[in-house]
N, C-alpha and C positions, 0 to 999 in steps of 0.2 A: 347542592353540595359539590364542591369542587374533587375533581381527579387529578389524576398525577399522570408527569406525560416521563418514560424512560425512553432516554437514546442508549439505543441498544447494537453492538456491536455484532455481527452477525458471522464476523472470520472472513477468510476468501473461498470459501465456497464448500469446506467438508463438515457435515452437520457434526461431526465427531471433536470438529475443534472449537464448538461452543462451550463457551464458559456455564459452568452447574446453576448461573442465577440468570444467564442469560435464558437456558431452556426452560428455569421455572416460571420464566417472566408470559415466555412466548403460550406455556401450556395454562394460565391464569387469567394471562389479561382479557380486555375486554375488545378492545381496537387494537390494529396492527396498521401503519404507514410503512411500506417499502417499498427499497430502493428494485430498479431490474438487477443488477449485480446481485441478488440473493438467490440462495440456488435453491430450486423447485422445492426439494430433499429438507430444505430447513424449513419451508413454508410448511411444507406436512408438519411439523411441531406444534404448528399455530393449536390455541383453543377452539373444535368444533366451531364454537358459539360464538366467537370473536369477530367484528367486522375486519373485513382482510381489503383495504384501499393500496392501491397499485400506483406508485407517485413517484415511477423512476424518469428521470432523465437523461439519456445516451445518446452519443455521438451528437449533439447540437439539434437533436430531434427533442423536443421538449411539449409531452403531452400537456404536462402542467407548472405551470410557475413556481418558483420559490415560495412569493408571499401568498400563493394557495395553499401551500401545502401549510405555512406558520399559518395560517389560521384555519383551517379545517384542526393539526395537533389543539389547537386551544380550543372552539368550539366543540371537541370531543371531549376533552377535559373539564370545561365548563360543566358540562351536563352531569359530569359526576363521574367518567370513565375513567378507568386504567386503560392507559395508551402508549404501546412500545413503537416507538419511530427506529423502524430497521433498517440497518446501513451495511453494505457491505464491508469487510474488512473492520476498519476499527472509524468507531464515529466522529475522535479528532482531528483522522487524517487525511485531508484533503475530502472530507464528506459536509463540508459546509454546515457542521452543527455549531459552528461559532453563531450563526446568523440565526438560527436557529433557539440557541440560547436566549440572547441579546430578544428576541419577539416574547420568547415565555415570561425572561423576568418584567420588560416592560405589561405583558399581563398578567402581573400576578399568579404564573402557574409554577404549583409544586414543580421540582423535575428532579431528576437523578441521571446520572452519567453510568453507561457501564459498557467495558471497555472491551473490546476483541483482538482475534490475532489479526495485526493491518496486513494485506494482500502481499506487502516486499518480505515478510518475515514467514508466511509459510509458502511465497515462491521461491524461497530461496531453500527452504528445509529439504523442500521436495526434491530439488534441482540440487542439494547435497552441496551448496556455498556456501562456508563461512563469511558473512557480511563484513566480520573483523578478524585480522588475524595479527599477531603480537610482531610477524616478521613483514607484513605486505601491506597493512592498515589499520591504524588505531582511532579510525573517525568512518560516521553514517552519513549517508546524506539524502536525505530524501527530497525530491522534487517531483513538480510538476512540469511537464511540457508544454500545455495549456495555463495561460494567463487572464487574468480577467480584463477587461478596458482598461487604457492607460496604458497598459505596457508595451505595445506594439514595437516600439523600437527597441528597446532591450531584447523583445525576442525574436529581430530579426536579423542583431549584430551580432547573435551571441554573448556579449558582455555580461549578459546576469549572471554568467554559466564558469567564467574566470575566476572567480575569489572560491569558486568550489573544487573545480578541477584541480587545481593547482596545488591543492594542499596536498594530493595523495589519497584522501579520503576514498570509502565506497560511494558510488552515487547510485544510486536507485530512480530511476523514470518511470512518475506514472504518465499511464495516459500517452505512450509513447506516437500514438497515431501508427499511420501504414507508411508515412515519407520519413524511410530509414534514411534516406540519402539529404533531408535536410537536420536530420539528429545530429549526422554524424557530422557534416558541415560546420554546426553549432558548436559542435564537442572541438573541434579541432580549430576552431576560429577561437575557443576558449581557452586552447593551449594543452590538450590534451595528444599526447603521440598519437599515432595513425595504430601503431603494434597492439595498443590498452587492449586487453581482452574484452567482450562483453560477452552478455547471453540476454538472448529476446526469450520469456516465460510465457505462456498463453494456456489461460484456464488455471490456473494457479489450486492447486492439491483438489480439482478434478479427475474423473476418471480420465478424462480425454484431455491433460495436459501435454504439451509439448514444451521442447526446450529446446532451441537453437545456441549453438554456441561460437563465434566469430570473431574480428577485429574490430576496432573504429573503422580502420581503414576499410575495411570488406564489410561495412554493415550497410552500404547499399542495394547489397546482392542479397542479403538475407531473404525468404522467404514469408509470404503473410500471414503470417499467424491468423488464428482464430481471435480477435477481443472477448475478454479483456487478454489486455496484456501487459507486461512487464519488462523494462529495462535495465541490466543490472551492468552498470561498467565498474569495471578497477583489474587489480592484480588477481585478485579472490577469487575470480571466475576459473581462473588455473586451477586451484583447488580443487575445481567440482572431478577433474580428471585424475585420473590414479595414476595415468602413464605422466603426467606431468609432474607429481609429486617426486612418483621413482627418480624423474630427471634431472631433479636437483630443485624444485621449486624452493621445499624446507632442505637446505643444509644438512648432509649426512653428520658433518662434526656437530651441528647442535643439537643431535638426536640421543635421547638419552633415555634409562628405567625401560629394558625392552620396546624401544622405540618412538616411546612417546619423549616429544618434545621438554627438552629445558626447563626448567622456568627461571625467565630474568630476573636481575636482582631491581628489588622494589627501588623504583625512581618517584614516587610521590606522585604519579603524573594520572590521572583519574579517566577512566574511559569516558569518551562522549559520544554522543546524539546529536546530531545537528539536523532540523527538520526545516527545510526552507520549503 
């Protein structure tokens, strides 16, 4: 009899930000796959009884292969298992559950998607940044820093990094690595000002999170965080500061109803996402 494998989103790291079918999943099931990104805190959730397999790969140290891991999920499935493949953050992004997918339906295996808070959205909660705001940015950007084969020259010209910058958007860095000084290169070879605020996030809604907060220009000098970590540039990062607010970041004239902001008149123009 066949089992079913769930990709299961695990948050960025506070057992409190599991979704209610993620924790009934983890306290049921029979098999667990996860990532090192899951924090100890959420393993304790796991079922007693459940095999708990260890199948992270970090920083370019790789205990175990991709296609180990797609077929251990199926082989536990096969046999009749419920098997949650746990991912830090959320399982669409940037956690290689496409490849993932793509092995189960080629064998025939039930599966189910269920989704978490991805690591930019509660490093940024913690760290008190609006991602979007109606005066500073009306666009997300998520990337990665690391590329797979094939890309090498786009990520050593900067160029993939232009059609993003440019717009104004927030951009979000996973995977920022420890050479702040070649980020910041990139960012600026992509046409981004030297002034752009950013914030390096490290441990993201851990107890021992940190948040650095800097320029493009000065993200050389930044400090090395503990990984994982986080790269947050645009205007938004101002935000995170109160004396910055006071200073004029929102407009004294557009402050309005005891302080709270405006709201613009409806232009039809729909907020977006853009996950590259």
């Amino acid at each position: 009899m066949t089992g079913k494998v769930y990709l299961v989103g695990a948050g960025p790291g506070d057992p409190e930000l599991l979704t209610i079918k993620a924790l009934r999943l983890l306290q049921s099931c029979e098999a667990v796959l996860h990532d090192d990104l899951v924090s100890p805190e959420i393993l304790k959730l796991v079922s007693p009884t459940a095999q708990i397999h260890k199948v992270g790969k970090r920083c370019g140290k790789k205990r175990i292969l991709q296609g180990e891991i797609n077929c251990l999920m199926v082989a536990l499935a096969a046999s009749g298992l419920r098997v949650v493949r746990l991912k830090g953050g959320d399982p669409l992004i940037f956690g290689r559950a496409g490849e993932e997918i793509e092995f189960l339906r080629r064998s025939n295996i039930p599966f189910e998607i269920v989704p978490g808070v991805t690591s930019a959205f509660g490093a940024a909660a913690t760290a008190q940044i609006p991602l979007t705001h109606r005066r500073a940015s009306d666009a997300l950007v998520l990337v990665t820093a690391h590329r797979g084969p094939g890309n090498d020259v786009a990520e050593k010209d900067g160029s993939d990094w232009s059609k993003l910058v440019t717009s104004g958007a927030t951009l979000v860095i996973y995977m920022p690595g420890q050479d702040y000084a070649e980020i910041a290169r990139r960012l600026l070879a992509a046409g981004l000002a030297g002034k752009t605020p950013c914030a390096i996030i490290s441990r993201a809604t851990g107890k021992d999170q940190r948040t650095h907060r800097t320029t493009v220009f000065d993200l050389d000098r930044a400090p090395q965080l503990v990984s994982p970590t986080l790269l947050v540039v645009g205007e938004v990062v101002r935000l995170a500061d109160p004396a910055s607010v006071v200073a004029g970041v929102i407009p004294d004239a557009a402050l309005a109803n005891d302080g709270l902001p405006a709201e613009p008149p409806f232009t039809g123009r729909a907020e977006k996402e853009m996950t590259a």
